[in-house]
C-alpha positions in Angstrom: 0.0 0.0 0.0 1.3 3.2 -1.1 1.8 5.4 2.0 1.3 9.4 0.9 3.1 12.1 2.9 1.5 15.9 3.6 2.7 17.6 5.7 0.9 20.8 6.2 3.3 22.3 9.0 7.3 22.4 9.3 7.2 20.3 12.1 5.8 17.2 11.1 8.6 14.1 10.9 8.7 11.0 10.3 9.6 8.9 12.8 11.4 5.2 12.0 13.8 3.6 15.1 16.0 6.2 16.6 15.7 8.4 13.1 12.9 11.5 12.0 13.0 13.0 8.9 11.5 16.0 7.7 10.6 16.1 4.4 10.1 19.9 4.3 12.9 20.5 5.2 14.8 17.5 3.7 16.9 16.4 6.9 17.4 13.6 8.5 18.0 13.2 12.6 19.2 10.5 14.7 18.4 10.9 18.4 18.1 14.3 17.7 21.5 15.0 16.1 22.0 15.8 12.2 23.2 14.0 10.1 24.9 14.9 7.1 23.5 13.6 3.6 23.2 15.9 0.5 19.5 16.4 -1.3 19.4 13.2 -3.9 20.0 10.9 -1.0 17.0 12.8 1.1 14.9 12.6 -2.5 15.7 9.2 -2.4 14.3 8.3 0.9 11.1 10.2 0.8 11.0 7.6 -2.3 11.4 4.6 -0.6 9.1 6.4 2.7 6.5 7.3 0.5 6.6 3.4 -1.2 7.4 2.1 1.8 7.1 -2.0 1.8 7.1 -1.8 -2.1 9.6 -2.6 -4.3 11.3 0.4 -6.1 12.8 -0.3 -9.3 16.4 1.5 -10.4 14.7 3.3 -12.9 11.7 5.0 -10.7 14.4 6.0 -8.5 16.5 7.7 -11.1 13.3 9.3 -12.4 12.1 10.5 -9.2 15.5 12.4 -8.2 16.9 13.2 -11.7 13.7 13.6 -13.8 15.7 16.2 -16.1 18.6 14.8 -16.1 20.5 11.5 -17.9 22.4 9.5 -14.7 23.3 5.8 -14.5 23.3 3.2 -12.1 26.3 3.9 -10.4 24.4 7.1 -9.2 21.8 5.0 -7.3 23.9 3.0 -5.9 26.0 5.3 -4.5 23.4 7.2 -3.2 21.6 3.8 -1.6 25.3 3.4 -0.3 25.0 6.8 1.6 21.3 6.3 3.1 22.6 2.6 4.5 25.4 4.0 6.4 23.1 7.1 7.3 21.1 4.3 8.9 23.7 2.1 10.1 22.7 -0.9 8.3 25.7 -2.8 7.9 25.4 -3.8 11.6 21.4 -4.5 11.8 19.3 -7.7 11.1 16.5 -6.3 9.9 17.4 -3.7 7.6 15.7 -0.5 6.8 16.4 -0.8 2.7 16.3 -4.1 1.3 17.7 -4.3 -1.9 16.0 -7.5 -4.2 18.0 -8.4 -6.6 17.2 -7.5 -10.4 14.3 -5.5 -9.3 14.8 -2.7 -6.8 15.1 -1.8 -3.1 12.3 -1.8 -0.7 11.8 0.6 2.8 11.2 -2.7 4.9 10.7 -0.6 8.4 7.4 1.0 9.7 7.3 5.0 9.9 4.9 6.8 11.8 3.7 10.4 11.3 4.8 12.7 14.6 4.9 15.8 15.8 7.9 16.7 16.4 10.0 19.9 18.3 11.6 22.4 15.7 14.2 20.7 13.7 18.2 21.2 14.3 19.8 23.0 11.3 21.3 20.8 9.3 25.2 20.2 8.7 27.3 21.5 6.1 31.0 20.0 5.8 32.3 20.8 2.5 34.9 23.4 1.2 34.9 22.2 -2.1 36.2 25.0 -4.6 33.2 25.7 -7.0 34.6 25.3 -10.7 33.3 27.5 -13.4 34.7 25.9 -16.4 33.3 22.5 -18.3 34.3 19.0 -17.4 34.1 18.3 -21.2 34.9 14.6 -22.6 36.0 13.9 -18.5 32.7 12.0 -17.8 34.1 8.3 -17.8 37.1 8.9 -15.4 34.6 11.0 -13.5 32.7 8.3 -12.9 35.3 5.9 -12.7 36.7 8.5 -9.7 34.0 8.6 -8.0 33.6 4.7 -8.1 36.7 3.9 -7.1 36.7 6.2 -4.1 33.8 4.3 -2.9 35.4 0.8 -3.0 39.3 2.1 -2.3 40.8 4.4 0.4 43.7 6.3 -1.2 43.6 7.0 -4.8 46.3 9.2 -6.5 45.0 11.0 -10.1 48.2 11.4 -11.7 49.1 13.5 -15.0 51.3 16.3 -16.5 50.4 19.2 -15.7 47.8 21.0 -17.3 45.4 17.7 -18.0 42.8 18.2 -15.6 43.7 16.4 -12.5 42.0 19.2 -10.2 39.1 19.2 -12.0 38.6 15.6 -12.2 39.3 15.1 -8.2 37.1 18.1 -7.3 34.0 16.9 -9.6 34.0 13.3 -8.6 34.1 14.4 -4.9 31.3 16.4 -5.4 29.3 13.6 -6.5 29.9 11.6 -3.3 28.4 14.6 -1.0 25.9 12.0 0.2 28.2 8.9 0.3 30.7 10.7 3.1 28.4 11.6 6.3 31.2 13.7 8.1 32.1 15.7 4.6 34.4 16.4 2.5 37.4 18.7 3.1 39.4 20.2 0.5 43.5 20.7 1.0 45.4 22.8 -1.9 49.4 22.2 -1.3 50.4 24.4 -3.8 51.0 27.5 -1.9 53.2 24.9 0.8 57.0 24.7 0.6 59.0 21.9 2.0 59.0 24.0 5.4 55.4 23.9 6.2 54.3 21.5 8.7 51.3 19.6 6.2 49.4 17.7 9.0 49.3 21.4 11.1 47.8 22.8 8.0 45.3 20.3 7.8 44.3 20.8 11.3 43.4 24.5 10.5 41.5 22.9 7.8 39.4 20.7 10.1 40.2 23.3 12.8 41.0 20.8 15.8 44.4 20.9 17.9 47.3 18.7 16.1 47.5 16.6 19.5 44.1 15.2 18.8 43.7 14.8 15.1 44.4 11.1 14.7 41.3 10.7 17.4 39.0 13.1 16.0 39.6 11.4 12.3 39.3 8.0 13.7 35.3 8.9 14.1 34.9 11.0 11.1 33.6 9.2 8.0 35.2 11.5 5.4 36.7 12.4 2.2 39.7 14.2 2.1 41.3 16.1 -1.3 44.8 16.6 -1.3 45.3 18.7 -4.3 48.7 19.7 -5.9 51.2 17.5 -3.9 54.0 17.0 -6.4 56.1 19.2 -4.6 56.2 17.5 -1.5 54.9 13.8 -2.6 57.4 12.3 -0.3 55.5 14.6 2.7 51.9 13.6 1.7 52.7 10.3 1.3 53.6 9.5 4.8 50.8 11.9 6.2 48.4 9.4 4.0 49.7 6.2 5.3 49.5 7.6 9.3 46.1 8.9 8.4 45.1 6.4 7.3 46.1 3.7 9.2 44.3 5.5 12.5 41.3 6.3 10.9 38.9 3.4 9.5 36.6 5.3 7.6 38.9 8.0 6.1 39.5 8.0 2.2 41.9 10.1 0.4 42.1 11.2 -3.1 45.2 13.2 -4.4 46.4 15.0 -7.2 50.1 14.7 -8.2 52.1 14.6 -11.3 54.0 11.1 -9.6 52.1 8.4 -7.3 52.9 8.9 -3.7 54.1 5.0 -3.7 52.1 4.7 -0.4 50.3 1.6 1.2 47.4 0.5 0.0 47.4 3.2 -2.7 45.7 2.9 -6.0 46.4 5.3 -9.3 44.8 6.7 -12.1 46.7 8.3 -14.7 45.1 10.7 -16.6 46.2 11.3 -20.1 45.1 14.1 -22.9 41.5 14.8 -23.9 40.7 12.6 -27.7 41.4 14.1 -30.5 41.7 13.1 -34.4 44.7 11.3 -36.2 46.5 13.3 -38.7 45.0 10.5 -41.0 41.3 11.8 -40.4 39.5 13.6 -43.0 36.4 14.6 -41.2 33.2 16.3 -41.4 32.4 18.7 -38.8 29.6 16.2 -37.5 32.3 13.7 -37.5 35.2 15.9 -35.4 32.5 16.5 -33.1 33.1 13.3 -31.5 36.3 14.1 -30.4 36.3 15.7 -26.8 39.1 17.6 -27.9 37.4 19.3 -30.6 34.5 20.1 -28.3 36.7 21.7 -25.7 38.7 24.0 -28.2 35.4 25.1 -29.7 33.9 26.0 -26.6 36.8 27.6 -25.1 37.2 29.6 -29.0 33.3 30.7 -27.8 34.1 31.8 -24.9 36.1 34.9 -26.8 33.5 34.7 -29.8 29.9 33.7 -29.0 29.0 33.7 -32.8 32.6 31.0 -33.1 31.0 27.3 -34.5 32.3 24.1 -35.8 31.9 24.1 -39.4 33.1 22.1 -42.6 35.0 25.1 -43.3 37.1 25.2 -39.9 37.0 21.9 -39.4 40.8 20.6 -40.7 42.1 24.1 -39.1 40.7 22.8 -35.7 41.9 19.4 -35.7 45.1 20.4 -36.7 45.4 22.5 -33.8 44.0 19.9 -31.2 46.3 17.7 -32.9 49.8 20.1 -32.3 48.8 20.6 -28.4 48.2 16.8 -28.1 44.5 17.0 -26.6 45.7 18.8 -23.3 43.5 20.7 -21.8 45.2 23.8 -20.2 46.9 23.9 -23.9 44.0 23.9 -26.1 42.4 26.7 -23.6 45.5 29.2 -23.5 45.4 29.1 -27.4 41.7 29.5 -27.6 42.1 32.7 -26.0 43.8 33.9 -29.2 40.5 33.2 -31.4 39.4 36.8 -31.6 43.0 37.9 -32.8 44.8 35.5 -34.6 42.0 33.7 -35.9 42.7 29.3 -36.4 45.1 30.1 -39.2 46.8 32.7 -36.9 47.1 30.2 -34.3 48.0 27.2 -36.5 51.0 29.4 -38.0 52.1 30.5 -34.1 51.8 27.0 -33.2 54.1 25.8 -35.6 56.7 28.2 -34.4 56.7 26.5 -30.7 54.5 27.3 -28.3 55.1 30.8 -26.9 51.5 31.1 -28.3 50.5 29.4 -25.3 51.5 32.6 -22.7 48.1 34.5 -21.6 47.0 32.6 -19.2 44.5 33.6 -16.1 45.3 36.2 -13.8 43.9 34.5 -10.8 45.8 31.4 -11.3 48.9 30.1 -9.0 51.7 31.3 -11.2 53.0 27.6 -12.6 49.3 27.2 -13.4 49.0 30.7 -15.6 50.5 28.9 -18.5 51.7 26.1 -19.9 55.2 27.0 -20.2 54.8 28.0 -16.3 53.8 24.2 -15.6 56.5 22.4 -17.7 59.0 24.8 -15.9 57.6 23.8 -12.4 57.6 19.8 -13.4 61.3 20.4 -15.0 62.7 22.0 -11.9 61.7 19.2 -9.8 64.2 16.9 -12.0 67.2 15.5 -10.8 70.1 16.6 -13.0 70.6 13.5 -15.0 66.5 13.1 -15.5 67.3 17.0 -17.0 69.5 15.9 -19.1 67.9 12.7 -20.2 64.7 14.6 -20.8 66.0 17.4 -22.6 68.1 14.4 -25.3 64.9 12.6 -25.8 63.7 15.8 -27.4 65.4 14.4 -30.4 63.3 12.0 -30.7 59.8 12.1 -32.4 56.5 10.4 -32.2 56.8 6.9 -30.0 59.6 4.9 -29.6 60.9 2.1 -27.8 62.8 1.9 -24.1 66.2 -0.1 -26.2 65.7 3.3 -28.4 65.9 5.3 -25.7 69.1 4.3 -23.8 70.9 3.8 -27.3 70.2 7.6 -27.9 70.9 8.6 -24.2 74.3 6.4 -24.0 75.6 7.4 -27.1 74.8 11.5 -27.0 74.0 12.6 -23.5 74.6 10.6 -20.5 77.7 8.0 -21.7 79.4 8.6 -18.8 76.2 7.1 -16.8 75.7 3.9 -16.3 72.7 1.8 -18.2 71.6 1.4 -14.6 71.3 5.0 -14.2 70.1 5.9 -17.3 66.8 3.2 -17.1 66.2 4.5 -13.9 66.4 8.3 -15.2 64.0 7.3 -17.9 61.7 5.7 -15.6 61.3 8.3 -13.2 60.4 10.9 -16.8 57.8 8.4 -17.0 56.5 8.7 -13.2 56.5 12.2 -13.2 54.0 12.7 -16.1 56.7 14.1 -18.6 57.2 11.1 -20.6 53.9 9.1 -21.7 53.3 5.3 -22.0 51.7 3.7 -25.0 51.0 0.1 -24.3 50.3 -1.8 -27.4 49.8 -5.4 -27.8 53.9 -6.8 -28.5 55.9 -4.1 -27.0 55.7 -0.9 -24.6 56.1 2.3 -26.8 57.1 5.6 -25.4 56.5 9.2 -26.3 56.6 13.3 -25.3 53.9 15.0 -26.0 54.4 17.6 -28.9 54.0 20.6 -26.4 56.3 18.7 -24.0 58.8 18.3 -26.7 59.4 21.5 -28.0 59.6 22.7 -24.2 62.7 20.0 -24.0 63.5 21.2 -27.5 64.1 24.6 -26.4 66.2 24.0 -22.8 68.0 21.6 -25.4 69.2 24.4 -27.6 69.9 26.8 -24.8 71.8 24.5 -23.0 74.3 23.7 -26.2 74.3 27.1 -26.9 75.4 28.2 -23.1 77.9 25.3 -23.7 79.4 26.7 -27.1 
C-alpha cells in the first residue's frame, strides 16, 4: 500500500527507530543529532518512505530524483550506499532498505507520522572549490573516480600538468556529498613549501588541535582532497599512510604529477583529452566526436559567441588539437587567441613553438598561468641527470621504444652514466607525467607530447648554446 506524505506544517517528521525525517525541510536526525547527507540521498528516501514495503525499481528512483537529467546506475547505488550508512545498516538484522535483486530496493521498516520539536539546522561539511569551467569529454574517469573512491581508500590522479587532475578530483568528490556523512574537506598544497608543517595545516582545515587529530579522524567518515602534492609527494605520502592507518573510515584522493608510492594506494593516470589522427578527413559532424574538438570550440566561444564548428574550420581545428596533443590547459590558452589571430593565426604561431600558449588567467597560482609556467615547475623538480635525459629525448619524435631510448641517451648525452642510471632516469620521466606510455599489444612504446617536446627542444638548444 502506497503510504502518501502531507505535511501541512514544518514540524511534522517521520519517525522510524532512533531516526525523524522532515521532508520539508529534507533532513534527516538521529536521536536528535543531524546528520549529514546531501538532497538526492534525502529525495531518495522520501522515495522509498512514500513506497514504503514496495519494491522500487532502479529506474523509478532515477526518475524521481533526476527527472531532467541523464544518470546511471552507479548514481543510485551510491546514493543507496550513503542512506545505509546514514542508517547504520551494515550492523542490523532487519534492515531499513532491502535491496532485491534484479528489481529494486524496498523501505522494509514501519514509519509513523509525529509531531515533532523544531528541527536542528542541518550540517554542512564541505569546502569544495566551485569550478566554473566544463568537465568536457572527463565524464568516464569521473565516474570511474567517484567509483573507485567508494570501494578504495587512497587513490592518487596522476598526470602532467595542465590535464585536468584538479578538476577531475574536485567533480568526482562532489558527487559523493551524500556517500561521506562527516564531509568532504578540500586541502590545496600548492601555496606549501618543504618548510610547512602539512598535517598542522590540515588541522586549520578541520580546525582541531594537532595533539588530537588522529582521534577526531578515527570517528569521522570523510573524504579528504589533497590537491597539488607533487612538490612534497614524499611529505603527503607519509601523512596518507599515518592517516590512514588510525582512521577506518577515512578516504583520500590526491592530485600529483608522480604516485605517492604509499600503502594500499591505488592510481589513475590521466592522459590528454581525444582528439583526431593526422590520417582523419572529417566532417564537422564527425570531429564533433572528439572531446578535444569540443573543448577548443567551446573555449574559442568563450572569446567569440557567434565561433561554430563548421566544414570550413574543421581541418584548421583538428590540426590544432592535434599540435597541443588533446591537453586541456593547452587547447584553452590558445583559444584565448581566437578573436586575434584567428585558427590560421594560431595554427602558423603553433608551428613556431608554443610561446602562443603565454596568456593565461590572472587569478591562477603562477606555474598554473600557462603552460610553459607548468612544464617549468615539473622540470625544476628533476634530478640533473632526468634534466639531461629529458631534454636528449627531445630528439626524438613520435613513440619509440625503451632499447631506443638508452641507445640515444648512451651514445649523446649521458655515456658517462651507467645503463643502470640511465633506465632508472628514464623511468622516473615516465613517473613524473613528462614522458607518456603507449602500451600496445607486443611491445611498450614511449612518447613526449608535442608541447612537451618543443619545451625540452628549447632547454635543449639553450643549453648547447650556453655550452658553445
Amino acid at each position: 500500500m502506497t503510504m502518501q506524505i502531507k505535511t501541512p506544517t514544518d514540524n511534522l517528521a517521520l519517525r522510524f527507530g532512533p531516526f525523524l525525517f522532515y521532508p520539508e525541510q529534507r533532513l534527516l536526525t538521529e536521536d536528535g543529532r543531524a546528520l549529514s547527507l546531501g538532497g538526492r540521498a534525502m529525495d531518495m528516501l522520501l522515495v522509498l518512505l512514500e513506497r514504503r514495503g514496495e519494491t522500487v525499481s532502479k529506474e523509478e528512483l532515477m526518475q524521481a530524483v533526476w527527472p531532467t537529467s541523464v544518470v546511471d546506475e552507479i548514481s543510485v547505488r551510491v546514493h543507496i550506499a550513503a542512506l545505509r550508512r546514514a542508517l547504520g545498516d551494515s550492523h542490523r538484522k532487519e534492515l531499513y532498505i532491502t535491496t532485491l535483486p534484479q528489481k529494486g530496493y524496498r523501505f522494509s521498516r514501519d514509519v509513523t507520522l509525529v509531531a515533532a520539536a523544531e528541527p536542528p539546522a542541518g550540517p554542512r561539511k564541505c569546502n569544495l572549490p566551485a569550478l566554473l569551467s566544463t568537465t568536457e569529454g572527463r565524464e568516464v574517469e569521473i565516474d570511474k573516480v567517484a567509483n573507485l573512491l567508494t570501494q578504495r581508500r587512497l587513490l592518487t590522479i596522476t598526470g602532467p600538468g595542465g590535464i585536468g587532475k584538479t578538476t577531475v578530483a574536485i567533480r568526482a568528490a562532489q558527487r559523493l556529498k551524500d556517500f561521506f556523512s562527516d564531509g568532504i574537506h578540500f586541502l590545496d598544497l600548492a601555496c606549501l613549501d618543504s618548510n610547512d608543517d602539512l598535517s598542522q595545516s590540515l588541522c586549520e582545515l578541520l580546525r582541531v588541535e594537532k595533539s588530537t587529530l588522529p582521534g577526531h579522524l578515527a570517528k569521522q567518515h570523510m573524504l579528504l582532497v589533497l590537491d597539488n602534492c607533487e612538490h612534497l609527494v614524499s611529505e603527503s605520502a607519509l601523512l596518507a599512510e599515518s592517516l590512514l592507518g588510525s582512521a577506518d573510515n577515512l578516504t583520500i584522493v590526491a592530485t600529483s604529477r608522480e604516485p605517492f608510492r604509499a600503502d594500499g594506494e591505488s592510481v589513475m593516470h590521466l592522459g590528454p583529452l581525444p582528439y583526431p589522427v593526422a590520417s582523419d578527413v572529417l566532417t564537422a559532424q564527425e570531429a564533433q566526436g572528439y572531446a578535444a574538438v569540443r573543448l577548443f570550440v567551446y573555449r574559442c566561444q568563450s572569446r567569440l559567441p557567434d565561433f561554430v564548428l563548421n566544414d570550413d574550420n574543421v581541418a584548421d581545428i583538428c590540426a590544432i588539437c592535434r599540435r597541443l596533443d588533446g591537453l586541456p590547459l593547452a587547447l584553452e590558452l590558445a583559444a584565448v587567441h581566437i578573436d586575434v589571430l584567428g585558427l590560421r593565426g594560431i595554427a602558423l604561431q603553433l608551428e613556431e613553438g608554443v610561446k602562443v600558449l603565454s596568456q593565461g588567467k590572472r587569478t591562477a597560482m603562477k606555474r598554473h598561468q600557462t603552460l610553459q609556467a607548468a612544464l617549468d615547475w615539473s622540470y625544476g623538480m628533476l634530478e640533473a641527470c632526468e634534466q639531461s635525459c629529458f631534454r636528449t629525448l627531445s630528439i626524438l619524435n613520435g613513440s619509440f621504444s625503451l632499447e631506443q631510448a638508452l641507445e640515444l641517451l648512451d651514445a649523446l648525452d649521458c655515456g658517462s652514466r651507467s645503463r643502470a642510471r640511465l633506465l632508472e632516469a628514464v623511468t622516473q620521466l615516465v613517473t613524473k607525467s613528462l614522458v607518456e606510455v603507449e602500451r600496445g599489444r607486443e611491445e611498450v612504446r614511449y612518447r613526449l607530447l608535442d608541447t612537451t617536446r618543443s619545451y625540452a627542444l628549447d632547454k635543449l638548444k639553450q643549453r648547447e648554446l650556453a655550452e658553445g
